[in-house]
C-alpha positions in Angstrom: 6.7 17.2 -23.0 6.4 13.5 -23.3 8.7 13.3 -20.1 6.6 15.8 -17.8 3.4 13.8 -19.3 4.8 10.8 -17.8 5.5 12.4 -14.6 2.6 13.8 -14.0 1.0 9.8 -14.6 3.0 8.7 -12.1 2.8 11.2 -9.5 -1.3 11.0 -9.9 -1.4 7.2 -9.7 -2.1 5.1 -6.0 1.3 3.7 -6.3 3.0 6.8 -6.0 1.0 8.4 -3.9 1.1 5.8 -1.3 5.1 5.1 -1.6 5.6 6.1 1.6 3.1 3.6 3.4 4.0 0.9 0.8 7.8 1.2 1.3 7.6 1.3 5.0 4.8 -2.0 5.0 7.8 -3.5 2.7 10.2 -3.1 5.2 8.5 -3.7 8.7 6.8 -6.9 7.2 10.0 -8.0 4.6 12.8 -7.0 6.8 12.1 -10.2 9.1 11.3 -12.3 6.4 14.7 -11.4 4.6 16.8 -11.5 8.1 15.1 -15.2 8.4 18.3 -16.9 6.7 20.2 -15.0 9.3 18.3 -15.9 12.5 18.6 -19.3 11.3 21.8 -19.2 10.9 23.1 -17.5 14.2 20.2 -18.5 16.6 18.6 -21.6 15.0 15.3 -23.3 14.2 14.5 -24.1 17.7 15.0 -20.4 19.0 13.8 -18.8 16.0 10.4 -21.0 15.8 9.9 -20.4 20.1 10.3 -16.3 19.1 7.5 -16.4 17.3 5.8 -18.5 20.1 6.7 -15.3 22.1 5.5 -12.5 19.3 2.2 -14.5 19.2 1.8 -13.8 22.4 2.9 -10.6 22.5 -0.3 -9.8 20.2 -2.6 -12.0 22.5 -1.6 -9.7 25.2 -1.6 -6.7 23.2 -4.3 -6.4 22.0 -6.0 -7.6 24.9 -4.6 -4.9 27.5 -4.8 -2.3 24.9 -8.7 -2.8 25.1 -8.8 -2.7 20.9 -8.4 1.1 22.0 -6.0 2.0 18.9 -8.0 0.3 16.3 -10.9 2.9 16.7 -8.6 5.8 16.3 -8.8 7.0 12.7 -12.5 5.8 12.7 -13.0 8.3 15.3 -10.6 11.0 14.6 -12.9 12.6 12.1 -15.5 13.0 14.2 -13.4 14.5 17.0 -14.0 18.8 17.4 -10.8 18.5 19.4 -8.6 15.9 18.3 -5.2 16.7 19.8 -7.7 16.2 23.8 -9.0 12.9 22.0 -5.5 11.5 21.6 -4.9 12.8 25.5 -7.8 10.8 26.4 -6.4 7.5 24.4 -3.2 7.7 26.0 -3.9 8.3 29.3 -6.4 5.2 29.0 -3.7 3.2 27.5 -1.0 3.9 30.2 -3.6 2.9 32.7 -4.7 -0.2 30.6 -0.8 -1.5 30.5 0.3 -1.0 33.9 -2.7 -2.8 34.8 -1.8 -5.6 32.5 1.2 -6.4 33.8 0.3 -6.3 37.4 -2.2 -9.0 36.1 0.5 -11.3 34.2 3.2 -11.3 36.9 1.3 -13.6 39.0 0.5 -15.7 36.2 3.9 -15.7 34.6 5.9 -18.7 36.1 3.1 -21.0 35.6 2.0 -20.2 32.2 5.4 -20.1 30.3 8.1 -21.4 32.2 7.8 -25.0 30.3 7.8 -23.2 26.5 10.2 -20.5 26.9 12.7 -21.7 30.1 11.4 -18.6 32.1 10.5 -20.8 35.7 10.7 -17.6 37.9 12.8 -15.3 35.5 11.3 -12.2 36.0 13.6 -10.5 33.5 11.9 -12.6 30.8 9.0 -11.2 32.2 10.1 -7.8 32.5 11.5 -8.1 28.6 7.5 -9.1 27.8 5.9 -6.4 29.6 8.2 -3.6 27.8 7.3 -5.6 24.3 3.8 -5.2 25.1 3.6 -1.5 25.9 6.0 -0.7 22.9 3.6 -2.9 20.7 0.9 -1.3 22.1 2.0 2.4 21.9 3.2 1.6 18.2 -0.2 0.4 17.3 -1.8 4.1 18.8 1.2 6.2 17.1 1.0 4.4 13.3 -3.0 5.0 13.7 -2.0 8.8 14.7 0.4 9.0 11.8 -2.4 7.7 9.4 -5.3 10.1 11.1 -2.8 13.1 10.4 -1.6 12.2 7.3 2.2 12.1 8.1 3.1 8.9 6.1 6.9 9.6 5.3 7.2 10.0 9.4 5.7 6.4 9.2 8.5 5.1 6.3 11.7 6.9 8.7 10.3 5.0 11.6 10.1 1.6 10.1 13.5 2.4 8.2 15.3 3.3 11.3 13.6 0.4 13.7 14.7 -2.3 10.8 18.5 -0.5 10.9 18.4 -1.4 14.7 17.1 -4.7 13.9 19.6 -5.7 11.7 22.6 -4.3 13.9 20.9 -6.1 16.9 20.5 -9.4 15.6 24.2 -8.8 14.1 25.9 -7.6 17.4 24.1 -9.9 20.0 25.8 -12.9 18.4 29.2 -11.5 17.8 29.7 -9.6 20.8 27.6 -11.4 23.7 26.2 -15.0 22.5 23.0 -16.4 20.5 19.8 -17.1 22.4 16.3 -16.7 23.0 16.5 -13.4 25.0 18.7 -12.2 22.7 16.8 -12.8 19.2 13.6 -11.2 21.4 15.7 -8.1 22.6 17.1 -7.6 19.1 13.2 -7.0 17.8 12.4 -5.0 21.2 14.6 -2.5 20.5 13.4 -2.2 17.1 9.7 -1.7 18.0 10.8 1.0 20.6 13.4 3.0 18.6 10.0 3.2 16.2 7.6 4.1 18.0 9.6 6.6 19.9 10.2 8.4 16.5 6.7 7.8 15.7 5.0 9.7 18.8 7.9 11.6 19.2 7.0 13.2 15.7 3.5 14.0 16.9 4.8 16.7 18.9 2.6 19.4 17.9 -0.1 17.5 19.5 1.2 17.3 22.7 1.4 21.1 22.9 -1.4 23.4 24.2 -2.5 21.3 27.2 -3.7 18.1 25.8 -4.6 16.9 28.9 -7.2 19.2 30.1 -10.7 19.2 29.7 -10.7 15.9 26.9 -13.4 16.3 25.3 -13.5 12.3 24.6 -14.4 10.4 27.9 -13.0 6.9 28.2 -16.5 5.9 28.0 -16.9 7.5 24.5 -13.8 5.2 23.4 -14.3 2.0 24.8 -17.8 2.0 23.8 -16.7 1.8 20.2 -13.2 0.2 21.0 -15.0 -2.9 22.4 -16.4 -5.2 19.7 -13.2 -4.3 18.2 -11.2 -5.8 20.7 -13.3 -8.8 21.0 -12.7 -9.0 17.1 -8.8 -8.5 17.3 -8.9 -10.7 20.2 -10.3 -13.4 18.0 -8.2 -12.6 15.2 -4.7 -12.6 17.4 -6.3 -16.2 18.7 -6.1 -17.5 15.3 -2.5 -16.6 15.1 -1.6 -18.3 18.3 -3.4 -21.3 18.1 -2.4 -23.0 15.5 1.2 -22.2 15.9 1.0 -23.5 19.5 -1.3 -26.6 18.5 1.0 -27.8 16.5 4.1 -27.9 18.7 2.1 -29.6 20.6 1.1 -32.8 18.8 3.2 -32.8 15.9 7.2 -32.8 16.0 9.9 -30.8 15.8 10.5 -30.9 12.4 7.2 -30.5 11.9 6.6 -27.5 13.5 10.0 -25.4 12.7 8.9 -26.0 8.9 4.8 -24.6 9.6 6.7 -21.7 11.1 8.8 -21.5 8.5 6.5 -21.7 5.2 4.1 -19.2 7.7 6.4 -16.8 7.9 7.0 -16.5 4.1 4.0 -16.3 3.8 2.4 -13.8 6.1 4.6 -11.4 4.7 2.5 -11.0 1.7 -0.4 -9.4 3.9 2.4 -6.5 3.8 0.5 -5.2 0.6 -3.2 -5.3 2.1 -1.8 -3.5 5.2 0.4 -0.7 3.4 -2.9 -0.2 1.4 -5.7 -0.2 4.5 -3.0 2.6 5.6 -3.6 4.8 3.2 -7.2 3.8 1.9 -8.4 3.2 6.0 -8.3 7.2 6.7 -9.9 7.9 2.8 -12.8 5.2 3.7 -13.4 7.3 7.2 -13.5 10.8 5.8 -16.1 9.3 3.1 -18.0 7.8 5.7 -18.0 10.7 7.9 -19.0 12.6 5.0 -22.3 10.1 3.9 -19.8 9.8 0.6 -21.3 6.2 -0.4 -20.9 6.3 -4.0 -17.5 7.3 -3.5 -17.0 5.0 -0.6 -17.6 2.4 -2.6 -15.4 3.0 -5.9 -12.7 3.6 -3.4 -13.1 0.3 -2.0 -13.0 -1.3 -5.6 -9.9 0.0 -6.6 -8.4 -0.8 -3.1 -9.4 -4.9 -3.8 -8.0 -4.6 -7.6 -4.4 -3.3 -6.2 -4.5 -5.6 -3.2 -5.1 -9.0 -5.5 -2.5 -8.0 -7.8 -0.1 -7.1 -6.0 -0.6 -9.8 -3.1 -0.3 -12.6 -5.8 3.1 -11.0 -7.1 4.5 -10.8 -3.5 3.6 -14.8 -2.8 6.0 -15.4 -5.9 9.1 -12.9 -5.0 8.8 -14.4 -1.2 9.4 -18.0 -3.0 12.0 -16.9 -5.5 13.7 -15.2 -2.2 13.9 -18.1 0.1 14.4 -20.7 -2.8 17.7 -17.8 -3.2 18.5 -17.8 0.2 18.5 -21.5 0.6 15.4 -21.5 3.0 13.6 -24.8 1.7 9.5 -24.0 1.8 6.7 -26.7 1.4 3.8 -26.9 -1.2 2.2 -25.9 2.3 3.5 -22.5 1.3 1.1 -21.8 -1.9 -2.2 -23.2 0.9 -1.1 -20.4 2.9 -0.5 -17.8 0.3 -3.8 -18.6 -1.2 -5.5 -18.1 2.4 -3.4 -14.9 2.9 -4.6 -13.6 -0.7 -8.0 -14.1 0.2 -7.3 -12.6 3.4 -6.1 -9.5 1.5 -9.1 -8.9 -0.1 -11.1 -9.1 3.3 -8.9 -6.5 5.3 -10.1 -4.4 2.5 -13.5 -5.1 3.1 -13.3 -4.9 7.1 -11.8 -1.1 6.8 -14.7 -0.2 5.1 -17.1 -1.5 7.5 -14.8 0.0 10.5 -15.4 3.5 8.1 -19.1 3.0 8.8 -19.1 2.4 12.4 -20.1 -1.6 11.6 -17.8 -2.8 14.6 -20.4 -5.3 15.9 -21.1 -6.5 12.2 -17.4 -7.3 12.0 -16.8 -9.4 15.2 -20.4 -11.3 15.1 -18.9 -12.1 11.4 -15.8 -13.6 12.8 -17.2 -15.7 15.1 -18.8 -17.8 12.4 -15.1 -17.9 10.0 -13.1 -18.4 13.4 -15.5 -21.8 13.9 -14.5 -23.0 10.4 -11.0 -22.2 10.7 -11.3 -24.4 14.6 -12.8 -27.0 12.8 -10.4 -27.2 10.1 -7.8 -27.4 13.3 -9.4 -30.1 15.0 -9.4 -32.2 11.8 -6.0 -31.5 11.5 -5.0 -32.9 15.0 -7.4 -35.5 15.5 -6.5 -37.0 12.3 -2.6 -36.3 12.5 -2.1 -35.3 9.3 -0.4 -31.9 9.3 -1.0 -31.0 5.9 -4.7 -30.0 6.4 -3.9 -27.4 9.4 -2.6 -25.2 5.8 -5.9 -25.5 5.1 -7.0 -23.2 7.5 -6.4 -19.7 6.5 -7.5 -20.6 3.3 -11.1 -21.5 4.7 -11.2 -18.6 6.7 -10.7 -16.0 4.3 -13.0 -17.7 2.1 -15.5 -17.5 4.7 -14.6 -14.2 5.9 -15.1 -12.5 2.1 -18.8 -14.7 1.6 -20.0 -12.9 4.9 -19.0 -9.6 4.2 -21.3 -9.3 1.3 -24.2 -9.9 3.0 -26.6 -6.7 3.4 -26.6 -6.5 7.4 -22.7 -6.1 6.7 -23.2 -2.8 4.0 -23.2 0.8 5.2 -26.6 2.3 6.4 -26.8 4.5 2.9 -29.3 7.1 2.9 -31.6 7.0 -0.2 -31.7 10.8 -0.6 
């Protein structure tokens, strides 16, 4: 009795129940945290710290040519009468959005990039971006799908599988053709298109029954809400290229290859915030949808308490991992973990006010965190002491979570 009693505990409790989305957060975002010893190792610093040069601006790009279109998916999905001719729509505006993207970049590829990543009129550099761009696109649309639906063990097999390819990439690349650049950025291609293959191909059901035809979504309908939400991930994506490529710049090697380093370890923390806004991002929508406040709320609340908990416990096992490993990480680790806690807490936040259609609120909110994070920057360069760019995230986040409680930011709740 006392067994089943216990069973039962766990089975009803959030941890359980979102297993699947926390398992597969835990691999997409620990996986290249716990292969960092072995990029090292094989590839080194240099072409380790210019790969995330790249990723960076992978999600620049990204999110730009996807138009923010995938973000407004599950907010939208419940409100669809047809949803299987609303994803239709969506993908026929994101095939249209990519191609036109990389008809845009190619002329602007040898001048932009050539110095950073050796690519002076290598279009097969530039060929290897525009594929990372439409499979990090396209993965973007089919984990919002997967969420919308409610499929999240077809979410955990996608991750699993992609970090199996990952790992064998990274592996075989060095031991069977030779370690570089366009190696280390083809071993994580093939990882992000083996998963989101698996991921949209396990939608099939919605692809049946003329999807195409007659959409009862317009573009219109979708950009219209997509678009302060692109100009918000825009912003966001800025802030994780900027300082990364503003430091190379005027500090040195050394200098930089360690900020990537200690930044790596940890942004992987945020994997705990993110496998939560999976599951609690769809629950926040229906309540929404449904003028649920009181609910919305108490949801909310015990979203925060497992995200602050949990995010604080990651920060320590990253550190115990790498001290393990041998990977040596600064006291500007813990400034970045503290930012990245904080930042937790806001993601929480910012899926609720995506539930209630605030998508102006959110990127008019930004703007004002995104000019103390700048300034924090600017310090930091102007006065050459690296030390203070840590500082950023953490000043941020702060100001991100004091803006979101103001009343303009709260959903529209209806006294009655």
């Amino acid at each position: 009795m006392r067994i089943k009693n216990l069973q039962r505990i766990v089975r009803s409790s959030p941890f359980y129940r979102h297993r699947h989305y926390g398992l597969g957060l835990a691999i997409q975002k620990g996986l290249p945290i716990l292969l960092v010893p072995l990029c090292i190792s094989f590839y080194g610093k240099e072409d380790y710290a210019n790969f995330v040069l790249f990723y960076t601006l992978v999600q620049l790009l990204g999110t730009f040519f996807s138009l923010g279109v995938p973000q407004v998916v599950v907010p939208l999905w419940y409100r669809q009468s047809n949803p299987d001719r609303f994803l239709g729509s969506v993908i026929l505006l994101l095939i249209v959005s990519w191609g036109g993207g990389a008809c845009l970049l190619l002329p602007l590829w040898r001048g932009m990039f050539s110095d950073v990543f050796g690519a002076a009129g290598d279009l097969t550099m530039y060929f290897l971006l525009i594929i990372f761009l439409g499979a990090y696109i396209f993965n973007a649309l089919g984990v919002s799908v997967v969420r919308s639906v409610g499929r999240p063990r077809l979410f955990f097999w996608s991750v699993f599988v992609g970090g199996v390819v990952l790992a064998l990439g990274l592996y075989g690349f060095v031991h069977f053709w030779k370690a570089s650049l366009f190696f280390l950025i083809l071993a994580h291609l093939l990882m992000l298109v083996v998963s989101t293959l698996l991921l949209l191909g396990g939608q099939k059901p919605l692809f049946d029954d003329g999807v195409y035809a007659n959409r009862s979504a317009t573009w219109r309908q979708i950009l219209t809400a997509s678009f302060p939400l692109l100009a918000h991930g825009l912003l966001v994506n800025f802030l994780l290229t900027v300082d990364k490529w503003a430091i190379k710049a005027r500090f040195s090697d050394e200098v930089f290859t360690t900020y990537i380093i200690n930044f790596q370890f940890a942004f992987s923390i945020l994997f705990v915030p993110s496998a939560i806004v999976l599951f609690y991002g769809p629950v926040f929508s229906k309540l929404a949808a449904n003028h649920q406040y009181a609910e919305l709320i108490s949801a909310e609340t015990r979203a925060k308490g497992i995200t602050a908990l949990l995010t604080v416990g990651s920060a320590f096992a990253a550190y115990f991992y790498a001290w393990m490993a041998g990977v040596e990480l600064t006291w500007g680790y813990w400034l970045l973990c503290a930012g990245f806690v904080m930042h937790g807490l806001y993601l929480i936040l910012s899926s609720r006010q995506m539930a209630v259609l605030k998508f102006k609120e959110i990127f008019l909110s930004n703007v004002s965190c995104a000019a103390w994070f700048l300034l924090v920057l600017a310090v930091a360069l102007i006065s050459g002491w690296e030390w203070i760019a840590y500082l950023c995230w953490l000043v941020y986040a702060l100001a991100a979570l004091v803006v979101s409680q103001n009343k303009w930011m709260l959903p529209d709740i209806d006294p009655s």
